[in-house]
N, C-alpha and C positions, 0 to 999 in steps of 0.2 A: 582605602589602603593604597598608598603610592611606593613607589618602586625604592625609595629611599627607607621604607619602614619594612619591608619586606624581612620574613622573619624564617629565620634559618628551619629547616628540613624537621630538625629531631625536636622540636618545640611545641607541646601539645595548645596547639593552635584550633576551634573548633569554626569554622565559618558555618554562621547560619543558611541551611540549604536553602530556605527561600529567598535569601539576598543572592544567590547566585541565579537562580532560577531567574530573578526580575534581570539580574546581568542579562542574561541570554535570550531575556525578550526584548531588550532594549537593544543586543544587537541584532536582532530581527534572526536569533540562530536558531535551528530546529532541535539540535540534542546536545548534550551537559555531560559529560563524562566525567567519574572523580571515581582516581585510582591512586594506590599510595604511587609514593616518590614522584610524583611530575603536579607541578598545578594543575587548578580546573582548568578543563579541555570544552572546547563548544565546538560545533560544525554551523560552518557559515556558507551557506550557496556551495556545500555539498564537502567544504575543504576543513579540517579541523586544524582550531588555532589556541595556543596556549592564552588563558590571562594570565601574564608576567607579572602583572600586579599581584597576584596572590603565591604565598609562600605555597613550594610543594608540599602534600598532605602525608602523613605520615599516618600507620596504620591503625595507630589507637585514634590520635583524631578523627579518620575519616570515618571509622566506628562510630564514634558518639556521632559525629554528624548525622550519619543516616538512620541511626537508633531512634535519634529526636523524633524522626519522623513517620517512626513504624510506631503502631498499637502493638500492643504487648501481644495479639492473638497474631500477628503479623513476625512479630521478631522470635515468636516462638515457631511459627511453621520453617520459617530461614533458617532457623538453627538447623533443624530437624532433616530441612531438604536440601540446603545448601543452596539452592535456588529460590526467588521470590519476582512474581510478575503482579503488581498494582496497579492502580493508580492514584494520584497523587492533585490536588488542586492548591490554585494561588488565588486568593479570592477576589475577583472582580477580575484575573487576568489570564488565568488561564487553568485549563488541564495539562497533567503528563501522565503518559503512561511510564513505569519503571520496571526497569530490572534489576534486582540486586544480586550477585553472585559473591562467591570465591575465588581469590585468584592469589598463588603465591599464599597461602595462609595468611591472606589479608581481604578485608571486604572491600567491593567494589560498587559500582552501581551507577545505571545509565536513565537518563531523563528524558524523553521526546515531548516535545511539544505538541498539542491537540489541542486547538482552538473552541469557543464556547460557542461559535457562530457555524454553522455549516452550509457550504459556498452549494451556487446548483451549477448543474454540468456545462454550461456552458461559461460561466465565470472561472472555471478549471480548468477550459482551455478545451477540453472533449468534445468529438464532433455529438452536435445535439444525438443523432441514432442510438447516443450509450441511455440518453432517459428514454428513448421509446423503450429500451429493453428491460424498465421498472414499470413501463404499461402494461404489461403481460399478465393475464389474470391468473395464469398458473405457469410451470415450467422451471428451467434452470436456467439458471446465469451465474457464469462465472468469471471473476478478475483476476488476473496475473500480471504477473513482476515481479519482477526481484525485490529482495528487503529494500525498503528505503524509495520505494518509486510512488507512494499514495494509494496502494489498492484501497486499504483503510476509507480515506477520504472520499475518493470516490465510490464505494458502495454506502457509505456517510450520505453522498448527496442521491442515489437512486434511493436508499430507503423515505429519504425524503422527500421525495416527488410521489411515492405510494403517499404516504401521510398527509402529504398536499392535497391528493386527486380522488379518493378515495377512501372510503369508510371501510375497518376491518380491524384485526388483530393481528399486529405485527410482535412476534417474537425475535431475539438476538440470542445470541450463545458466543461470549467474548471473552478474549485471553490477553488482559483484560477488559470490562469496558472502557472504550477510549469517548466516540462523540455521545452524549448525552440527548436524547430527542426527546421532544416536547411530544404534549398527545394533542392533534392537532384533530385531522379529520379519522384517526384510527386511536385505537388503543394500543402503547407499544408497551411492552413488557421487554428489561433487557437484563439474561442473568450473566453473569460474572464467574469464571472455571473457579475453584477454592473457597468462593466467596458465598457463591448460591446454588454453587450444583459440583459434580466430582471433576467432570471429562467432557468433553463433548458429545462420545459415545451416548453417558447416560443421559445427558438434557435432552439429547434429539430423540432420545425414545420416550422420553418423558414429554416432549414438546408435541408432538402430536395426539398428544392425548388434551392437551389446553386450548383445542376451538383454534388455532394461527388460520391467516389467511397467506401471511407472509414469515418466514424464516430465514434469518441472517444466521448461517455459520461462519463465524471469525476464520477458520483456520479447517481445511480438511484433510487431518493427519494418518488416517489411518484406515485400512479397508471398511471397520464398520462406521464413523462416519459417513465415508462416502457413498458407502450402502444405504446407509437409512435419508440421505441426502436426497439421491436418487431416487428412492420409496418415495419418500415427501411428494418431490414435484411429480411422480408417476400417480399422485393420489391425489393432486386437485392443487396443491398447495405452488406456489411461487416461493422458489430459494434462491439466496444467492448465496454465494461461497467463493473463496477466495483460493490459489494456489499457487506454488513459485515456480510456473512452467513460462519458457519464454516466448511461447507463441500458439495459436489457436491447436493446432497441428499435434504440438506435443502436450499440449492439454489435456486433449482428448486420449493418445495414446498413455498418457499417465493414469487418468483416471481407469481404462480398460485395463492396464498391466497391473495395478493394485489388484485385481481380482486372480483366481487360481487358474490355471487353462479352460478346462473345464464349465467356467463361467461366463468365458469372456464373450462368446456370442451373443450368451443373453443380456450383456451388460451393451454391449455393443444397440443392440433392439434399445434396449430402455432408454439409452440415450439420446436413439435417432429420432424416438417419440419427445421425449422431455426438453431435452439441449435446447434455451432460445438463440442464446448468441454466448460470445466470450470476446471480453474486453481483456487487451495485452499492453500496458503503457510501463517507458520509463520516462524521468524525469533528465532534462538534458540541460547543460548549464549554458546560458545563453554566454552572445559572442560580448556584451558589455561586463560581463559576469554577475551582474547585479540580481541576480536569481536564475529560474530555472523554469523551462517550455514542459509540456506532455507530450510526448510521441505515441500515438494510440492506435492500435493496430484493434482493428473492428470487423471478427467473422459472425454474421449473421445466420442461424439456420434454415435456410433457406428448402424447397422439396429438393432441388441436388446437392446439396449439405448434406443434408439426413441420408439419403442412400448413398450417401459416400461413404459417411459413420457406420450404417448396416454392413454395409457390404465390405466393409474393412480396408477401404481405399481411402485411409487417409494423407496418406502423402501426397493424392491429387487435392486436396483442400484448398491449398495456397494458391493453386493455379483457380479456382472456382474465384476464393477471393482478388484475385487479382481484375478478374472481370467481374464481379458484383458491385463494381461502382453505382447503379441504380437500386441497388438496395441497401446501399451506406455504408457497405464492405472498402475495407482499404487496410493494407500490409502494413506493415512497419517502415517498410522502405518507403512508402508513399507517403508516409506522415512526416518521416523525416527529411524529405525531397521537400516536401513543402513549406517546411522551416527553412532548410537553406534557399530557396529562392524569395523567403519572406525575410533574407538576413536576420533570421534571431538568434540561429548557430551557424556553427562554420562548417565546410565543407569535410572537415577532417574530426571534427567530432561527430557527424554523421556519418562518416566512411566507419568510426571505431565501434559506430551501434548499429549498425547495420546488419542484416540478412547475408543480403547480398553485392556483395560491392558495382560486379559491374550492371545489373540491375536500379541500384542507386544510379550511378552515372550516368545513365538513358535516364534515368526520371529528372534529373538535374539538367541537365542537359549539356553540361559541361565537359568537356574532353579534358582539364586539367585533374578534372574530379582523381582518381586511381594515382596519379602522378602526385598528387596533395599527400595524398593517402598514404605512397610506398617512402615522401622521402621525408614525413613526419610536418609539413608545412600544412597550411590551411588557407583557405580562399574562403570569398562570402559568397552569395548566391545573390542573384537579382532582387530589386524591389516589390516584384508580385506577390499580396498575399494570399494565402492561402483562404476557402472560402468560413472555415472557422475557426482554427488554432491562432487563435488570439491572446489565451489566455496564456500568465508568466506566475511562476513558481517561486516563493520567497525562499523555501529552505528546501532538506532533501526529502522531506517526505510530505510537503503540504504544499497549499493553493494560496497564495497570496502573501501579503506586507507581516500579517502577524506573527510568521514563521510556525502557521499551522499544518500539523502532521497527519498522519493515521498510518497509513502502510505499514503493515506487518515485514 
């Protein structure tokens, strides 16, 4: 369709969803938005841009569009809840997860890209120390960021490295499944919230009763998830789980504050025991824009970890990690110092993700740093790279050219 054929608004026009979908892998873009009155929407290297080629969609069309693509057990739970989370494949090209909603008494619905290959951590850009935290024969690990930054992908590629390294029973509990693993040296079992089980709640009580050696929680919503999460790794098992806190620090204090006062001691103990590390990355758009870096903030549990956690002195964390460089510990601001002296971002998209500004500025080493920062300008950083954030980001929530996603 070219821009000359474009076909007015109120025209019940249907475009086949997977001819857009193939659009949006040919522009190497991570998500697909189609909402009445505007054409289809894609996000490219983080920014979302209209196809003009396409008539805007109108709310009976974009209905039947996305109807095509639901199973009738599918378009009847949508009805019902007004909300629907799937997944969706293109065959030979790719997975998406979706979401269909309401908006305006009109249907809506969002596409993320999720690749069929899954990258291992250091093709992602993460310092190697995030796969020692998948060697762990038991325990907890946990990833954060915000929406949109790869937690997904990256607990993608640690469940992977078990499955590599080791023989066992890997279980998942996904909202919904996004990367698909093969049974390589483990048996993986992965169920699906709606599909194969109610909640999270009840799979993880159910899940311990199925022999796991390893358990992937998607998403830790609510106090008894993260109860029984905690149970798991206090009982032999290796979990990981995923959360939208933006640093080790308040990770931790989230997970304890979900509990009632009364608890939180004991929660505190169990953690100091379980906890192995917590990986914190966003995705940063590089200074060429042609994709997007990891900035990974990496606290290890270390014996002064742990009686930090007991003792309820988490606010000295940050300073623990700031000196655990020999044990592969490094802040946010250290990972993003180290892009800008690898020129991959600028000095003032690293001032805006930042901790700590003038913090950054001593690790950067530049005196113009804060000055970038207050009058909205940008500078680049020297040619040193750093000694593993190599790795560059195709879209906003994935690792590489095929504008692969996962991140919740």
């Amino acid at each position: 369709m070219t821009m000359s054929t474009v076909a007015p608004p109120d025209e019940d026009i249907q475009v086949p969803v997977p001819e857009l979908l193939g659009r949006l892998l040919d522009l190497n873009g991570s998500d697909l938005h189609l909402t009445a009155g505007t054409p289809p929407t894609v996000r490219i290297h983080g920014e979302l841009e209209r196809l003009e080629d396409y008539p805007p969609l109108n709310p009976r069309s974009l209905q039947g569009m996305i109807y095509a693509i639901l199973p009738q057990k599918m378009r009847e739970r949508f009805e019902q809840e007004l909300e629907l989370d799937m997944s969706y494949s293109l065959p030979g090209r790719a997975r998406f997860r979706v979401n269909v909603f309401m908006q305006r008494d009109a249907v809506g619905a969002v596409f993320r890209v999720i690749p069929f290959d899954i990258k291992n951590i250091v093709d992602l850009g993460l310092p190697p120390v995030a796969a020692d935290l998948a060697r762990f024969p038991r325990g907890f690990v946990v990833v954060t960021g915000p929406t949109g930054s790869g937690k997904s992908t990256t607990l993608a590629a640690m469940v992977d490295v078990v499955n590599t390294e080791r023989s066992g029973h890997i279980m998942t509990v996904e909202d919904p499944i996004e990367f698909l693993h093969k049974h390589k040296r483990c048996v993986v079992n992965q169920r699906e919230i709606g599909a194969d089980t109610h909640s999270f709640a009840s799979a993880l009580k159910h899940v311990l009763r199925q022999d796991p050696d390893v358990i992937l929680v998607g998403e830790m919503r609510d106090l008894e998830t993260i109860s029984t999460a905690i149970t798991a790794a206090e009982t032999g098992h290796l979990v990981f789980a995923t959360l939208h806190t933006q640093d080790a620090p308040q990770t931790i204090d989230r997970i304890i504050d979900v509990f009632p006062p009364h608890q939180q001691q004991q929660v505190r103990v169990q953690l100091s025991t379980t906890l192995q590390g917590v990986v914190t990355q966003q995705l940063i758009p590089t200074v060429d824009g042609q994709g997007r870096v990891a900035a990974a903030e990496i606290m290890i549990a270390t014996p002064g970890i742990r009686n930090l956690v007991r003792e309820g002195k988490v606010h000295q964390i940050y300073s623990a990690m700031q000196a655990g460089g020999r044990y592969g510990m490094q802040t946010m601001d250290m990972s993003l110092a180290s892009h800008v002296k690898a020129g991959r971002i600028s000095q003032q998209m690293a001032f805006e993700r930042c901790h700590d500004p003038e913090e950054l500025q001593r690790l950067v080493g530049s005196s113009s740093g804060l000055s970038a920062f207050s009058s909205g300008g940008s500078s680049l950083g020297g040619d040193d790279a750093s000694s593993w954030a190599t790795g560059s980001f195709g879209t906003s929530d994935g690792y590489g050219s095929s504008g692969s996603t996962g991140g919740m």
